[in-house]
N, C-alpha and C positions, 0 to 999 in steps of 0.2 A: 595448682590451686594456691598455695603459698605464695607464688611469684606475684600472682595475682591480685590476691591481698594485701600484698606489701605495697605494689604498685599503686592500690587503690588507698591506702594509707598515706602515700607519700603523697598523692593528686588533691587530693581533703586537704595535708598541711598545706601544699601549696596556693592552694586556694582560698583557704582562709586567712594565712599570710598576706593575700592581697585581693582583698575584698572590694575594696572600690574600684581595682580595675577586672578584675573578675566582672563585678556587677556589672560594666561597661561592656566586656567584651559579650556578654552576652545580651545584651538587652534588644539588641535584631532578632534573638531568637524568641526571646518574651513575648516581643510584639505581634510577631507574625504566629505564635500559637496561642494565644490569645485573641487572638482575630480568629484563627480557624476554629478554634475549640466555642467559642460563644456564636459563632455561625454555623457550627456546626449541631449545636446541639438546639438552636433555633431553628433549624429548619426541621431535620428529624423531630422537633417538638410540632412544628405546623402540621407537619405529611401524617404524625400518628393522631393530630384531634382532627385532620380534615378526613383520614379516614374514620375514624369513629362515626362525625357527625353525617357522613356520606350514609355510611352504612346503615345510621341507627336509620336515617329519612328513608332510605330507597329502600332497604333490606338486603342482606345478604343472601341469594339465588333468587331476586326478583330483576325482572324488567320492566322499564317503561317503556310505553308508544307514545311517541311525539310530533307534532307537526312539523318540525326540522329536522330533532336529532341536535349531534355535535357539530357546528360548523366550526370552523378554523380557518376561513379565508373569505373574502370579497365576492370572490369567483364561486366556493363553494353556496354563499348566502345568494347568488343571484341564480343560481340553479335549481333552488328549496323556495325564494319567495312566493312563488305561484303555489304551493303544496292547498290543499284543504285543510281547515280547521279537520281535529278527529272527533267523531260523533258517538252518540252512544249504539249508531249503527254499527258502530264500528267494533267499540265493549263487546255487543254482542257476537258480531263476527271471532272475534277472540279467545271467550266464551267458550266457543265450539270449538274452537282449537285443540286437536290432541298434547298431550302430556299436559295443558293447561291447568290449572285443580282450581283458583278464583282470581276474578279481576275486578279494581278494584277504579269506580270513575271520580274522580276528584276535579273540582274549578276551583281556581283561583282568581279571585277580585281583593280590593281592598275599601273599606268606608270607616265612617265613625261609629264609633261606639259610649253611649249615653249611659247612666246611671244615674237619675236624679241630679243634683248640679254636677253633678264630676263627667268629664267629658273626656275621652280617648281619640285624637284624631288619625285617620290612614293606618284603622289596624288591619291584618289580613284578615280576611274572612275566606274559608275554604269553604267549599260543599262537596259532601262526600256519599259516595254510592254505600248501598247496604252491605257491603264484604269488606271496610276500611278495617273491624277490628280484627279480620282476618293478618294485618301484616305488620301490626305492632306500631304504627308509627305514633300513634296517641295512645298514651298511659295515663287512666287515669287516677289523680290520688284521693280524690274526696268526691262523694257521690256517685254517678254510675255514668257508663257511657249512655249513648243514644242508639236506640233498641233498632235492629232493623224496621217492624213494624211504623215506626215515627218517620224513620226516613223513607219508605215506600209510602208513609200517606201524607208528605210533606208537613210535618208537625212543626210549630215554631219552638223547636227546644235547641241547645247548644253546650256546646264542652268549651270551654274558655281556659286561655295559655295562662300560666303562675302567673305572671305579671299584670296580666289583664284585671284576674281578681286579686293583686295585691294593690295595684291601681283605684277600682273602682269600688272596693270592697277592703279598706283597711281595719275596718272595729268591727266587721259583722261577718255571718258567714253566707258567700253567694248562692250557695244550694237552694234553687225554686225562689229565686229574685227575678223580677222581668225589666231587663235590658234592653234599651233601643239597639237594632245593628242597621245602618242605612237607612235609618226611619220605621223599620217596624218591628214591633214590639218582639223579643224573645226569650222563654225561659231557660234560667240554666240549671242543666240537671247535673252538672259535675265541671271539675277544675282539675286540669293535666298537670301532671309530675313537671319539675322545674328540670326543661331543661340546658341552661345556659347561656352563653352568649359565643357567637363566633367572630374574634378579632373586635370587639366593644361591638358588634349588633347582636341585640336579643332576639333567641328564638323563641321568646315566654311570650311576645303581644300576639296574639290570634284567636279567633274563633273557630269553631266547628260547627257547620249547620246540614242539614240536609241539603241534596243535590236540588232535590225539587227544589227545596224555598230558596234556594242561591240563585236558580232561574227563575225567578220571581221576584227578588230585590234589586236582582242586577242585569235579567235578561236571557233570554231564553239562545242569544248565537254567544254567550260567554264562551270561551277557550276551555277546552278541558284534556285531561292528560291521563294516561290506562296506566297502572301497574299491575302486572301480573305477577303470579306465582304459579311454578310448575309442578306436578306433582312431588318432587325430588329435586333439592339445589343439585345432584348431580344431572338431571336431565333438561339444567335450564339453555345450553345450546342448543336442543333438540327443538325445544318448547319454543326459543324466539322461531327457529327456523318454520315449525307448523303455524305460527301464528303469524309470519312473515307473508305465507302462501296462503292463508287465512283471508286476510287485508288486501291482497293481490285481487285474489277472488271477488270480495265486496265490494272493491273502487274500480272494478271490472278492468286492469289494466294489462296489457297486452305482453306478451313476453318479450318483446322488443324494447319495452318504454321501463324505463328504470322507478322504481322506490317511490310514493309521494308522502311517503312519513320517515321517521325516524324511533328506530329500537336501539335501546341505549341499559347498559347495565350499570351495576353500583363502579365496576372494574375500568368501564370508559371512561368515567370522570376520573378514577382514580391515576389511571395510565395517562391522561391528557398534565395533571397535576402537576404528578412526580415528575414528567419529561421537562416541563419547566421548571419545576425546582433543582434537577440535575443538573439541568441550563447553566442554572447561579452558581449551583455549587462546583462545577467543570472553572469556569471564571475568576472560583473565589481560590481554588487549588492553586491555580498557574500565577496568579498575585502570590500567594502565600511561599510556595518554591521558589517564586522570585528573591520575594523577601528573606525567606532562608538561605540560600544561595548566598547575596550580601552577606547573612551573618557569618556564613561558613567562613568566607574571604576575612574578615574580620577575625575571626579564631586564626585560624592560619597564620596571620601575621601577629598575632599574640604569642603566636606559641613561638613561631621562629626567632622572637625577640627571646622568650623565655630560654631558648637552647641556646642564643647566645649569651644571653646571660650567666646561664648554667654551665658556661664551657668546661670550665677547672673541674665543673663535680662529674662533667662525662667521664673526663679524663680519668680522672682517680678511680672512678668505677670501673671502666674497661681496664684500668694496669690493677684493682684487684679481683681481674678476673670474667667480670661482663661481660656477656655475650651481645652481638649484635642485637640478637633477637630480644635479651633483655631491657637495653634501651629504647629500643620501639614500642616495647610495650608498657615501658615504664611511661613517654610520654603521651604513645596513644591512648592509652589508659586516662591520660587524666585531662587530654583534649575530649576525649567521652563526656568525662563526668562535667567538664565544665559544660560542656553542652547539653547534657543533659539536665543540667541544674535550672539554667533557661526553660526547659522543655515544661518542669516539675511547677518553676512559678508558674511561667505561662498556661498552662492548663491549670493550675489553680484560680492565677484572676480569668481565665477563658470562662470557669463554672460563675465564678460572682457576678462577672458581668451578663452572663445569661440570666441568672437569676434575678437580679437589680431588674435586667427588662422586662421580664415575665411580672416581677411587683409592679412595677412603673406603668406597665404598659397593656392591652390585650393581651399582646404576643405571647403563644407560650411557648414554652423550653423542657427538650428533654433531654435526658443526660445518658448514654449510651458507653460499656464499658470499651467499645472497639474506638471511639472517639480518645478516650484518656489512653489507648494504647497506641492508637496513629501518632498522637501529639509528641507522647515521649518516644516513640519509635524514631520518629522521622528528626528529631532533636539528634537522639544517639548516634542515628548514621550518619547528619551532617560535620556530627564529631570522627567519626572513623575515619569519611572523606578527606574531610580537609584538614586532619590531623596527620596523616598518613606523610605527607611530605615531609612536614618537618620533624615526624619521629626517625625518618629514615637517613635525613641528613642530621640528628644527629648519632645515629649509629654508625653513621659511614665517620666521623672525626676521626682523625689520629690521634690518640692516647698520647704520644708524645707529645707534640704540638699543641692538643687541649692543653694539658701539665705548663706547659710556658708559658700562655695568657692569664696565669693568675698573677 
């Protein structure tokens, strides 16, 4: 431990002795953990708000039935085009489904939205079946939601997103104000908790109206989309699967003829995601190795100049006494640290510049401690590596021979 110490003592003078080429020889490594560490912690910042906002929408053990589903190819979308819109024949078929406990019918359109001169163009306007406050996806903060009763007897009432009432409603409060939505009139009996924005789109502009009156402002073959929930988020593979044979049953399809909908969980989109963000970040690795790589080569031939430099003091060390093993470790030691010193800036501007973007920008950034231990890791052993030759040649000098080049 001592030897160690010492070693790590003499790498600090050495390095601060020569500071501007120190700064030099490491600045490949700067760069290339500064890149990783602010790509890194930008992505893991995307994957944990894209899961959030997944989750918070869909729910966590819920699924949807969809007209498609996930596609992922050309081939997959010309095989789905022909599928049926899904009906509320279908809700009910679902319904019935064992393990199922509620489901929940929602459409999506979009129009404008009036208040006296203030005008909101192309907000969503959702219509939702009487079991939406069943799955959490609207909270609301002021006033109350919309009772089932209004929704089974098509009431013109609505739950309007923060921004809608910070929009149309800035001095007053919208609770029982009547709103135009695509031309006809509706009250609103409450205003949903802010929820954000994803990547600069807000998810605060929309409405919430009954299903009936959405088939009525906008038409009775609107598109609509099932979210169920199973008795138990553990029994939600069981619950797609009854509800799969459920829907088989109602669109009366043959055991031969494949799927003409799409069941999809919070985990599908999640798994579709991360596979491409893994994509970037497999791409951004093999750049970055690259790049360390170079700097490694860089150290290396700093250091071998530093050993010739240093000939006289091998010498003198090894004739009083030094062990091979001591001089290896005396320079591998301090080809370490100078690489690791690289490592320490570059994960330090790696965090600024993640944070600068996440100010600057949507983007957000999260900061993860296995991130600040890759960066320095992978610093330290590019010093090991490519310190390793020239500690060993200068443990191999002759003591003699060093002694006469001074």
């Amino acid at each position: 431990m001592y030897q160690i110490t010492e070693s790590l003592k003499i790498a600090l003078a050495a390095v601060w002795a020569n500071k501007l080429r120190s700064f030099l020889t490491v600045l490949g490594n700067i760069v290339a953990v500064t890149s990783i560490i602010a790509v890194v912690s930008l992505v893991q910042g995307i994957n944990d708000y894209v899961t959030d906002a997944i989750q918070s929408d869909l729910g966590v053990g819920t699924f949807s039935v969809q007209r498609f589903g996930m596609i992922t190819s050309e081939e997959e979308f010309e095989k789905v085009v022909g599928n049926p819109d899904v009906t509320e024949k279908d809700a009910g078929a679902v319904r019935r489904a064992d393990l199922v406990k509620v489901v929940m019918s929602q459409a999506g359109s979009s129009g404008d939205v009036r208040y006296r001169d203030r005008l909101l163009e192309s907000v969503s306007v959702s219509g939702v079946s009487r079991d939406y406050a069943e799955f959490g996806t609207y909270k609301v903060e002021r006033g109350r939601p919309v009772t089932p009763m209004e929704i089974d007897r098509k009431r013109p009432v609505a739950i309007i997103g923060w921004e809608v009432a910070d929009k149309l409603f800035p001095d007053e409060d919208p609770i029982d104000k009547i709103i135009t939505v695509a031309g006809s009139h509706v009250t609103v009996v409450g205003v949903n908790e802010k929820k954000g924005s994803i990547f600069g789109s807000s998810q605060d502009q929309f409405v919430v109206i009954p299903i009936g009156l959405s088939a009525k402002l906008f038409g009775a073959r609107q598109r609509i989309e099932l979210t169920a929930k199973p008795a138990s988020a553990d029994l939600t593979e069981k619950a797609m699967d009854a509800a799969t044979v459920a829907l088989r049953i109602e669109r009366r399809l043959k055991p031969s003829k494949a799927n003409n909908f799409g069941i999809v969980t919070s985990d599908t989109f999640l798994g579709m995601f991360k596979q491409i963000t893994s994509g970037i970040f497999g791409v951004l690795i093999g750049v970055v190795a690259l790049s360390l790589v170079v700097g490694g080569i860089v150290i290396m031939n700093i250091m071998l100049m530093v050993v010739s430099e240093r000939t006289a003091e091998i010498g003198l060390r090894k004739a009083l006494g030094a062990r091979k093993k001591d001089i290896i470790w005396q320079f591998l030691i301090e080809s370490i640290v100078l690489s690791t010193m690289g490592g320490v800036i570059g994960t330090s501007l790696g965090f600024t510049a993640a944070w600068l973007v996440t100010k600057l920008t949507p983007m957000p950034a999260s900061v993860h401690i296995y991130s600040v231990l890759m960066g320095i890791g992978m610093t330290a052993a590019v010093g090991l590596f490519f310190g390793l030759y020239p500690s060993v040649k200068a443990a191999n000098l002759d003591p003699i021979e060093a002694l006469r080049r001074e």
